[in-house]
TORKOLBA-709903 format. One line per 8 residues: their letters; for each residue x negated, y, z negated of C-alpha. Coordinates in pm, 1 decimal, padded with zeros to 6 digits, m for minus. Example, Ala and Ser with C-alpha at 12.3 -4.5 7.8 and 13.67 -1.06 7.14 Angstrom:
<torlos>
AS) m01230.0,m00450.0,m00780.0  m01367.0,m00106.0,m00714.0
</torlos>
This chain:
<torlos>
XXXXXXXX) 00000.0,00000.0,00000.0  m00160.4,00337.7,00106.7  m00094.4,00622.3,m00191.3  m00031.6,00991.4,m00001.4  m00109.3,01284.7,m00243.6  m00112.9,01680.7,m00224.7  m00315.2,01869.0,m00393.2  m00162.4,02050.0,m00724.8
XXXXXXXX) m00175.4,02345.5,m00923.8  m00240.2,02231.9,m01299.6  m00261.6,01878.3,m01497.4  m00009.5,01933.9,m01829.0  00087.1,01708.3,m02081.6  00056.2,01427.5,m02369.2  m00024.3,01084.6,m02261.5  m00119.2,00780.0,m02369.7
XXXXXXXX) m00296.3,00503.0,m02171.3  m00291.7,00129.7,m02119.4  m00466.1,m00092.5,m02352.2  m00879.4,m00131.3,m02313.2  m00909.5,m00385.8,m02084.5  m01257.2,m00507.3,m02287.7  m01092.4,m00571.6,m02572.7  m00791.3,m00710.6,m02421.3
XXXXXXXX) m00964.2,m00952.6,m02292.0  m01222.7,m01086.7,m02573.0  m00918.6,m01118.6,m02796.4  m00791.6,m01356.2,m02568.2  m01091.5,m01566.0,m02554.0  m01147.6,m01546.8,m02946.5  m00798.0,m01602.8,m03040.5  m00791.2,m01899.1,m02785.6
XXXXXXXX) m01076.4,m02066.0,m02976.3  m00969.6,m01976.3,m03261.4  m00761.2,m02144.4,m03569.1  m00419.2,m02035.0,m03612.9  m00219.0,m01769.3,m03454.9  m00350.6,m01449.5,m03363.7  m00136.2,m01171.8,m03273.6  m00236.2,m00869.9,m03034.3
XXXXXXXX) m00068.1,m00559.7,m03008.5  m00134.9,m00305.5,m02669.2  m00249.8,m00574.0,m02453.3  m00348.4,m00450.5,m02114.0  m00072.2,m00623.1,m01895.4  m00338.8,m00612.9,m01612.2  m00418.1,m00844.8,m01328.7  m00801.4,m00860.0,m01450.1
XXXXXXXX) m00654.3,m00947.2,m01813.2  m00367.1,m01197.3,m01747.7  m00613.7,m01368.3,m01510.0  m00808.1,m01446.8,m01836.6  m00484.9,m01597.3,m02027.4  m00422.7,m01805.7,m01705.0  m00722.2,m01963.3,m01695.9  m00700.1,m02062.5,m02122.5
XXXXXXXX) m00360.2,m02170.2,m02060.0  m00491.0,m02399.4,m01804.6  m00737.3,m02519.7,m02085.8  m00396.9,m02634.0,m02308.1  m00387.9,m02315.5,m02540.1  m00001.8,m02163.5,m02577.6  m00016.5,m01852.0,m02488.7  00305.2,m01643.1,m02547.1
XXXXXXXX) 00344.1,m01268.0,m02351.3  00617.3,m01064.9,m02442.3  00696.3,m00730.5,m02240.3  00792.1,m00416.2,m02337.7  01138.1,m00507.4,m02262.6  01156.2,m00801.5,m02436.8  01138.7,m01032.5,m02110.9  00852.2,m01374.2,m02136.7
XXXXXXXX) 00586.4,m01376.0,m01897.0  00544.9,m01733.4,m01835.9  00222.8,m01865.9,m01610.7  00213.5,m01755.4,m01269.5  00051.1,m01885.2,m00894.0  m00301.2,m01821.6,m00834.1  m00272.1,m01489.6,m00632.1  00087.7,m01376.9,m00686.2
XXXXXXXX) 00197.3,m01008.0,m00758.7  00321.1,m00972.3,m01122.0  00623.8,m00772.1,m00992.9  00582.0,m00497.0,m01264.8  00410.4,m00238.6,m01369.0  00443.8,m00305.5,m01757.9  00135.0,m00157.2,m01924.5  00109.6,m00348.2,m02280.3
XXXXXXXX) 00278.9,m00652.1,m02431.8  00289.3,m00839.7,m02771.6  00051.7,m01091.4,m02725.9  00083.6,m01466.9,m02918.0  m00227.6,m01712.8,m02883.7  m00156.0,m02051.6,m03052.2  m00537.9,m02179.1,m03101.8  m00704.8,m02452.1,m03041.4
XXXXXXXX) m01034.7,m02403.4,m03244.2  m01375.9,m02443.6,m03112.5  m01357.2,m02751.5,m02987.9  m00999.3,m02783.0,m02862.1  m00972.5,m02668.4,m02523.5  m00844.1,m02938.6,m02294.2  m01031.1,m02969.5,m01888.6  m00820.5,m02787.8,m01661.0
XXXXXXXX) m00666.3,m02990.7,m01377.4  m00793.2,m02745.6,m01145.6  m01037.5,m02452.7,m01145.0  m01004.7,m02187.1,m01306.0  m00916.5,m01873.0,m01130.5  m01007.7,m01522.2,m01230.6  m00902.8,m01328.3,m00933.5  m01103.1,m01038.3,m00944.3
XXXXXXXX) m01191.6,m00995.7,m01289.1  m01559.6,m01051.4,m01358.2  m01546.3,m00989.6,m01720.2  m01350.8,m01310.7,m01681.3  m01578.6,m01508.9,m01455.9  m01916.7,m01393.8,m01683.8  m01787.2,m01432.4,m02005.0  m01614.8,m01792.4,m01963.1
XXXXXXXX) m01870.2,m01938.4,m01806.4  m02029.8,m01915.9,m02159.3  m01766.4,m02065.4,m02328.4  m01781.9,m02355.8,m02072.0  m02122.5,m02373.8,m02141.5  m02003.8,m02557.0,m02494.1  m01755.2,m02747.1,m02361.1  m01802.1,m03139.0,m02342.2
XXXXXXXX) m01629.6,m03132.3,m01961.7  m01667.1,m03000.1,m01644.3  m01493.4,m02732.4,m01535.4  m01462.9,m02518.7,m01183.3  m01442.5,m02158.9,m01219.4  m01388.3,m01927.0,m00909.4  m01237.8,m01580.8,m00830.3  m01122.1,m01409.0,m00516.6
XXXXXXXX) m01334.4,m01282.6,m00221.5  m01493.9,m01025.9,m00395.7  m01586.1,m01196.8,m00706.2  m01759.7,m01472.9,m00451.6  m01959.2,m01214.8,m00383.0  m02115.1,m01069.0,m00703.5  m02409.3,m01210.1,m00875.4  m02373.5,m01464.5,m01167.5
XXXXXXXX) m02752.8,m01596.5,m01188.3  m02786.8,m01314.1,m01449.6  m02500.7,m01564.3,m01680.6  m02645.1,m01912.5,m01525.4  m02988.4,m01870.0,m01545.8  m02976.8,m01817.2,m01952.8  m02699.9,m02056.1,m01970.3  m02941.5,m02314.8,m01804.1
XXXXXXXX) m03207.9,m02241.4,m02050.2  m02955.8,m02360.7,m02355.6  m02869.5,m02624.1,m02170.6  m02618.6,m02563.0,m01966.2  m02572.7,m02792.3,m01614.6  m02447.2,m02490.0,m01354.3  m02369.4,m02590.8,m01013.0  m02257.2,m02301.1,m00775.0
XXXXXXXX) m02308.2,m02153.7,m00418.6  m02655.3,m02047.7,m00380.1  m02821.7,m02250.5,m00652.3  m02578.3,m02126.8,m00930.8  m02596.1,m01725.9,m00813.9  m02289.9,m01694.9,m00645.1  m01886.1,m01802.2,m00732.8  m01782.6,m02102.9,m00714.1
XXXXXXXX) m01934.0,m02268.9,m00979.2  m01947.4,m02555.8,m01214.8  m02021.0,m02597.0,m01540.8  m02088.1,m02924.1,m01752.7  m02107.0,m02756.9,m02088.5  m02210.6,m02959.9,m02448.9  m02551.4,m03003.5,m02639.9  m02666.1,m02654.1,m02622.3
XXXXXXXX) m02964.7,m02552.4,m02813.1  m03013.8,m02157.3,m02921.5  m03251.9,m01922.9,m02744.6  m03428.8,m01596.1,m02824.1  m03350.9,m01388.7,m02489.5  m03445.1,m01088.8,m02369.1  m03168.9,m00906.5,m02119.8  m03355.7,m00779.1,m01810.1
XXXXXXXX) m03078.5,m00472.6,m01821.8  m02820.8,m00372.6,m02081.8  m02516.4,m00594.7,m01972.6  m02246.8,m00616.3,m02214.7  m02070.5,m00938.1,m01944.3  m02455.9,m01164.2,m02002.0  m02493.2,m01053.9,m02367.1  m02142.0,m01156.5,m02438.1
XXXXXXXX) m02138.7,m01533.0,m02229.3  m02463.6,m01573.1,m02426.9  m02319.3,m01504.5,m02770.2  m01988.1,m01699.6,m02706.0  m02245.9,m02022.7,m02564.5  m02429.5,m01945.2,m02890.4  m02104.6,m02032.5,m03098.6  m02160.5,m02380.3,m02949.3
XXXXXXXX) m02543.1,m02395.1,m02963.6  m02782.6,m02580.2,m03217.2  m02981.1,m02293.2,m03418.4  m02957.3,m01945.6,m03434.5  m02895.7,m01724.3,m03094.0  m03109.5,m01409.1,m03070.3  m02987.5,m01125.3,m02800.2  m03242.1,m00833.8,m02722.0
XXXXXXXX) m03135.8,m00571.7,m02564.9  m03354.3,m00279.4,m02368.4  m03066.2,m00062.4,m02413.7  m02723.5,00018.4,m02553.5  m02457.9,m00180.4,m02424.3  m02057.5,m00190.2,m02514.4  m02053.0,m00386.2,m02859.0  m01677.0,m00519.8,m02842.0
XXXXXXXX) m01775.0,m00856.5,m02831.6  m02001.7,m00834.6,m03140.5  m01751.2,m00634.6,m03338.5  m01440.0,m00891.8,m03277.4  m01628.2,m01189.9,m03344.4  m01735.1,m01045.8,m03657.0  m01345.3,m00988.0,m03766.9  m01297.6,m01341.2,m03638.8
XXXXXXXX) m01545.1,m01452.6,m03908.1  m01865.8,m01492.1,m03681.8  m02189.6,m01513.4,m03848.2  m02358.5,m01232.5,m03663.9  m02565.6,m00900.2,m03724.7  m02795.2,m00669.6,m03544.1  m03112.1,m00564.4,m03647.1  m03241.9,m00259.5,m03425.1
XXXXXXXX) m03198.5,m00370.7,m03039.9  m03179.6,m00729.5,m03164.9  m02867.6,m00928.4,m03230.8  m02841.8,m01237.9,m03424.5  m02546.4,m01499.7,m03434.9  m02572.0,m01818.6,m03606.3  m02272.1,m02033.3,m03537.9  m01940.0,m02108.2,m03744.1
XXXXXXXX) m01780.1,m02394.4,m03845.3  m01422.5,m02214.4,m03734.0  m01320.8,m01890.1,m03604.1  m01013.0,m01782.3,m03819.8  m00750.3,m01618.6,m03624.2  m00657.4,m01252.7,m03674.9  m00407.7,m00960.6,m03576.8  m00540.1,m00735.5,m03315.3
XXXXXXXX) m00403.9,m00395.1,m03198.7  m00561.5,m00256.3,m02856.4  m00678.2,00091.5,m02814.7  m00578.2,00291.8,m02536.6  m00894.3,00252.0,m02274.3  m01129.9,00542.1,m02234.8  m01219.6,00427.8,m01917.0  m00826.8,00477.7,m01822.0
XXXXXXXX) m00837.7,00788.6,m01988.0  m01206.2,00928.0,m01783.0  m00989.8,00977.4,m01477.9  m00696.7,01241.0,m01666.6  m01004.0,01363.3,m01870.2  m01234.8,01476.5,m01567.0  m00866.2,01640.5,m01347.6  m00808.3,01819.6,m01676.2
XXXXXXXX) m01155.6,01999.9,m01672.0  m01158.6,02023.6,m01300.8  m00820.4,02179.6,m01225.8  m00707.4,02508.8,m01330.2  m00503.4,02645.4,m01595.9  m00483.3,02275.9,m01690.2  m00443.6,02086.5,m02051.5  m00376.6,01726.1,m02147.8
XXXXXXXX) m00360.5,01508.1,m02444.5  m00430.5,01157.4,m02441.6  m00354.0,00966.2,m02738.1  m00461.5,00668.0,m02936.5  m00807.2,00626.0,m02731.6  m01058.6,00394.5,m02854.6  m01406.9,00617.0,m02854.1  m01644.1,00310.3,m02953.0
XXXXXXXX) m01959.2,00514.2,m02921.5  m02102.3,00280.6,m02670.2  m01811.7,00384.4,m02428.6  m01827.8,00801.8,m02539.0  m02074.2,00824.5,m02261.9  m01802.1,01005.2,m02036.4  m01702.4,01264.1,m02298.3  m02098.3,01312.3,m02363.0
XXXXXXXX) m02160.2,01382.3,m01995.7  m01919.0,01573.9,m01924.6  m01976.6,01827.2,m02240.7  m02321.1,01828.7,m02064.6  m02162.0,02004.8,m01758.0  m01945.1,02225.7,m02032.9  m01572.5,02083.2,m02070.9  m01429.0,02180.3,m02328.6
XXXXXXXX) m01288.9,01856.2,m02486.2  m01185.0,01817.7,m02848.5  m01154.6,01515.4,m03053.8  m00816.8,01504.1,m03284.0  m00698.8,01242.7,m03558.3  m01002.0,00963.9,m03577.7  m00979.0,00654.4,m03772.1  m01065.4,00269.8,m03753.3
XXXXXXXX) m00842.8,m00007.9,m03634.8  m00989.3,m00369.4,m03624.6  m01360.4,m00218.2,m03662.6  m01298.0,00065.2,m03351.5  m01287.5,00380.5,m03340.2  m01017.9,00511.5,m03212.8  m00867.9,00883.9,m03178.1  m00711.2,01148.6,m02964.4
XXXXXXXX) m00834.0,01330.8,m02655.5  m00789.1,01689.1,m02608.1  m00923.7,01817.4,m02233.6  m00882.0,02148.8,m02092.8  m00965.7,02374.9,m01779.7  m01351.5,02398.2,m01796.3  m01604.9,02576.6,m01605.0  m01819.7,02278.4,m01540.4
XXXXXXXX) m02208.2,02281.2,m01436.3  m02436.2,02041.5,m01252.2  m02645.6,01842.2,m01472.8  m02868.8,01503.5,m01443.1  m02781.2,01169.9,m01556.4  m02986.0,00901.2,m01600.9  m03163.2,00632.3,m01829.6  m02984.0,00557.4,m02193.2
XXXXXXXX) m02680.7,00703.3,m02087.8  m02585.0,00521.5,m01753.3  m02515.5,00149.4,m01955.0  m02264.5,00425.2,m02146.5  m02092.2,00532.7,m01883.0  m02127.9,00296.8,m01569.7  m01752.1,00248.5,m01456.0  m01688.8,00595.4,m01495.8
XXXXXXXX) m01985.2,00743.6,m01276.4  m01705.2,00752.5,m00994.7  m01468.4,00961.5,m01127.3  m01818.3,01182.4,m01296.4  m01917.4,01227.6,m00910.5  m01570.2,01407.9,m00844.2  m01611.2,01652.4,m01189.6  m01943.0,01704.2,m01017.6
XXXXXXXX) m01805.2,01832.1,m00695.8  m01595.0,02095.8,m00901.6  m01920.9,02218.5,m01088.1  m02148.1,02471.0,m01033.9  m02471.8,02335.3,m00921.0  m02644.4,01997.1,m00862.3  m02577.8,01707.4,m01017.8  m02803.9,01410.4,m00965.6
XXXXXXXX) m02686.9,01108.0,m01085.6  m03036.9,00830.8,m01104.4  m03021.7,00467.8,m01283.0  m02724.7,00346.0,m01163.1  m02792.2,00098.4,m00899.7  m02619.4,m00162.1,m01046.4  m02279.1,00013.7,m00895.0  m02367.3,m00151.3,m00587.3
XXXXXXXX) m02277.8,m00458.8,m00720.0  m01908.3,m00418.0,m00932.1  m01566.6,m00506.1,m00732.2  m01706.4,m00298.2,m00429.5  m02077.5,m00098.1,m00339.8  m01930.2,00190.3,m00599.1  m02239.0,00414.4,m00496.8  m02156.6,00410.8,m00074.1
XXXXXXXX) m01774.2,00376.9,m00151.4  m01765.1,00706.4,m00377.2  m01963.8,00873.1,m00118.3  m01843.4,00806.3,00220.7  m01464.2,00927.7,00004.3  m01613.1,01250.1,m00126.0  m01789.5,01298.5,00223.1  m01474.5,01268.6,00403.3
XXXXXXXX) m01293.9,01511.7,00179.0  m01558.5,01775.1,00192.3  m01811.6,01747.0,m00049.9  m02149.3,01800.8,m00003.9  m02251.2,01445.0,m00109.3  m02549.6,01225.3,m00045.3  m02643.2,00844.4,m00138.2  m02937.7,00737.4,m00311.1
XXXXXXXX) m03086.8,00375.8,m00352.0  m02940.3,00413.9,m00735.0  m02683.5,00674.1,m00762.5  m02618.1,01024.7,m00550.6  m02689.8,01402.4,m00575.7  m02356.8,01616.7,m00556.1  m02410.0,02018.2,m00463.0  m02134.3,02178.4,m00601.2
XXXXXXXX) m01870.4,02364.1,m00630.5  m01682.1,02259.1,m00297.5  m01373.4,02286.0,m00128.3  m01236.5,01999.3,m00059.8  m00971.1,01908.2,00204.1  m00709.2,01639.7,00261.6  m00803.2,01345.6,00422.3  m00751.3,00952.9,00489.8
XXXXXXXX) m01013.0,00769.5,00261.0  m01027.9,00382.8,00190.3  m01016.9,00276.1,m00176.8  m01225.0,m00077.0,m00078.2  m00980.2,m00227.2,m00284.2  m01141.8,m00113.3,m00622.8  m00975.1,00014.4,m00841.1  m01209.7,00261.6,m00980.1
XXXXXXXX) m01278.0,00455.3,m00624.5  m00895.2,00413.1,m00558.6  m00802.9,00628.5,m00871.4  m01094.0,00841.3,m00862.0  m01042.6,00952.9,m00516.8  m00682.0,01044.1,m00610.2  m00811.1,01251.8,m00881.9  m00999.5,01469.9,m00612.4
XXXXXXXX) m00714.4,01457.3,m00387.1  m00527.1,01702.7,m00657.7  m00792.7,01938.7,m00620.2  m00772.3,01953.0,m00249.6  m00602.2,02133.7,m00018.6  m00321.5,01959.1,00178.5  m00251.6,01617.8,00190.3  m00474.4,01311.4,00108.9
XXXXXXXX) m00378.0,00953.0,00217.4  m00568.0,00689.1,m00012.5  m00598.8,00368.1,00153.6  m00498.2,00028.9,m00086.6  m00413.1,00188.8,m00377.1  m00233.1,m00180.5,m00500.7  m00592.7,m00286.8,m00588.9  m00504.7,m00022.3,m00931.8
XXXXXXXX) m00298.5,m00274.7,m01046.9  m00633.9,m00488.6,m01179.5  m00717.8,m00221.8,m01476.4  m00411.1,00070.1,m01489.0  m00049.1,m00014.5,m01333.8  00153.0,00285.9,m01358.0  m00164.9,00502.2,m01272.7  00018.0,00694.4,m01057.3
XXXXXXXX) 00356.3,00721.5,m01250.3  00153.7,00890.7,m01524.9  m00039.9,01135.8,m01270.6  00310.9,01223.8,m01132.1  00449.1,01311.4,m01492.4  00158.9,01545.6,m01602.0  00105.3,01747.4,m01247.5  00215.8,02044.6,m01196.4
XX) 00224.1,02206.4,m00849.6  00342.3,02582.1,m00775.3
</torlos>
């Protein structure tokens, strides 16, 4: 479905967003391997995050969805629309414990979530069976050597399509001994399959990291009663006996918010809330660049829920500057450096964006698909072998762009579109439906044309 926008005057209003789709789906792997029920409130009804309870529902674990209007979401065909654009749900996951997940009778399908593909190959990795784990097109594409390669050194036997690197692959889990293992890059997808094989493994598991990653896995299997701790860049997990089931209640996801956050400070005369947003300071990195470039945004109301932070989000009308980005920062903020590259092309000035080559490698080549969009509506925008350099501020005109069926580019391109003049037709915008359904109900609600 193409998605034709005009450009608008102002972005007004309170919002809230969908359920992190991070945390969404680790509580669905815990709570599946856990004992006893655990209960999830705000789950992201997302393809990316219902592929993940297909695939444990396939393993024998009852999994009951309830939507926000009361209706059961029973298990669906591999590749099948949903047929709603429900955000969150009441989530039910009747556990099986550690050792309780059944072999599916076929493989398990993640569509195009790799979160799912990464981190349940390292659950598999501690299974006694085989399993066959695949995804769409896309997902065939992107690397997995980074997950099979450690996976092999505990012990793990990974057959896939070239030698184990590529989807699909299979995994003969079991007898799994503990490694110390240094990541190459921050990755919070290989630090997490590594600490859920390590639940299975014989000894102590030992993480290091070069750099920050997102900690949600480390801070939900310590509420799930996880021997584990981190000691500088080093984190240590030393395997239970049980994992005891727990209530969860889901953030709203700041990388859902990023894209009202950035048209806020962009636009004019503009002002939006968004509330109940989980700032887990390994995911701030999009508030911290863009108070580099001088938004003015304001952080209301914090607390903790289930060991994250979580608060409300204040943007407004900003005169924004070009800045660099690069090193700590990028693991911080690396599926929002889209939607960064179109507050850049509002800004005053260059901004160079370095560090970020893994882009080319997430549900499309983020770095040339952000581009060639930007180029075609105007900007003065050039690629680089790992990120771009934006000149700024531009005028930017309506255009056709393609979203290459991610997500990210779809909804970051039709947060320039409102900041360009005439009409902009987005190519595959259905492709949204994998991380934020009713995107484009909510940017309807808060804009505000003359």
């Amino acid at each position: 479905m193409d998605k034709a926008l005009r450009g608008i005057q102002s972005l007004k209003g309170r919002i809230s967003v969908p359920g992190d789709k991070s945390i969404s789906h680790r509580a669905v792997m815990l709570g599946s391997i856990a004992e006893g029920v655990t209960e999830i409130d705000g789950f992201l009804m997302a393809e990316d995050c219902l592929s993940t309870v297909d695939c444990f529902r396939k393993m024998g674990v009852d999994i009951e969805i309830i939507r926000e209007n009361g209706e059961y979401m029973g298990e669906r065909e591999e590749g099948c629309d949903f047929g709603t654009n429900a955000e969150s749900a009441r989530v039910k996951i009747f556990g099986r414990g550690l050792y309780g997940l059944k072999k599916p009778d076929s493989p398990l399908y993640v569509g195009n979530s790799g979160t799912t593909i990464r981190l349940l190959s390292g659950i598999l990795a501690g299974q006694d069976f085989e399993a066959e784990i695949t995804g769409d097109e896309s997902i065939q594409k992107r690397p997995m050597g980074r997950v099979t390669e450690p996976l092999r050194l505990m012990g793990a036997r990974i057959d896939g399509a070239e030698g184990g690197n590529k989807a699909p692959l299979k995994i003969r889990g079991g007898g799994l001994k503990a490694i110390n293992y240094r990541l190459p890059m921050a990755s919070a997808q290989v630090k997490s399959a590594l600490l859920l094989a390590g639940l299975y493994a014989e000894g102590q598991t030992v993480i290091e990291e070069p750099g920050s990653s997102r900690n949600h896995t480390e801070l939900m299997m310590e509420a799930f009663g996880v021997n584990i701790s981190r000691k500088s860049n080093k984190i240590m997990l030393t395997p239970a006996k049980k994992l005891i089931a727990r209530k969860v209640s889901v953030p709203g996801d700041i990388s859902s918010a990023a894209f009202f956050l950035v048209g806020a400070c962009a636009l004019p005369d503009s002002e939006v809330i968004i509330e109940n947003v989980g700032i887990n300071p390994t995911r701030t990195g999009i508030i911290d660049a863009l108070r580099l470039m001088g938004a003015d945004i304001q952080i209301a109301n914090q607390r903790i829920v289930n060991g994250e932070k979580v608060a409300d989000i204040r943007a407004k009308s900003s005169r924004l500057k070009g800045i660099t980005i690069k090193g700590a920062i990028i693991p911080r903020i690396i599926d929002e450096i889209p939607v960064l590259a179109v507050a850049a092309c509002f800004a005053d000035g260059v901004t160079v964006i370095r560090d970020a080559g893994e882009l080319r490698v997430k549900e499309s080549n983020r770095i040339a698909a952000i581009v060639e969009g930007l180029s075609r509506l105007g900007a003065r925008i050039k690629e680089t072998d790992d990120g771009m350099e934006i000149q700024g501020p531009n005028k930017l005109k309506g255009c056709r762009a393609s979203s290459f069926s991610d997500h990210r580019i779809a909804m970051s391109l039709a947060i320039a579109a409102l900041g360009a003049e005439g009409e902009t037709v987005i190519d595959d915008t259905e492709c949204v439906k994998i991380s934020y359904p009713g995107f484009f109900d909510v940017l309807t609600k808060v804009s505000h044309v003359l």
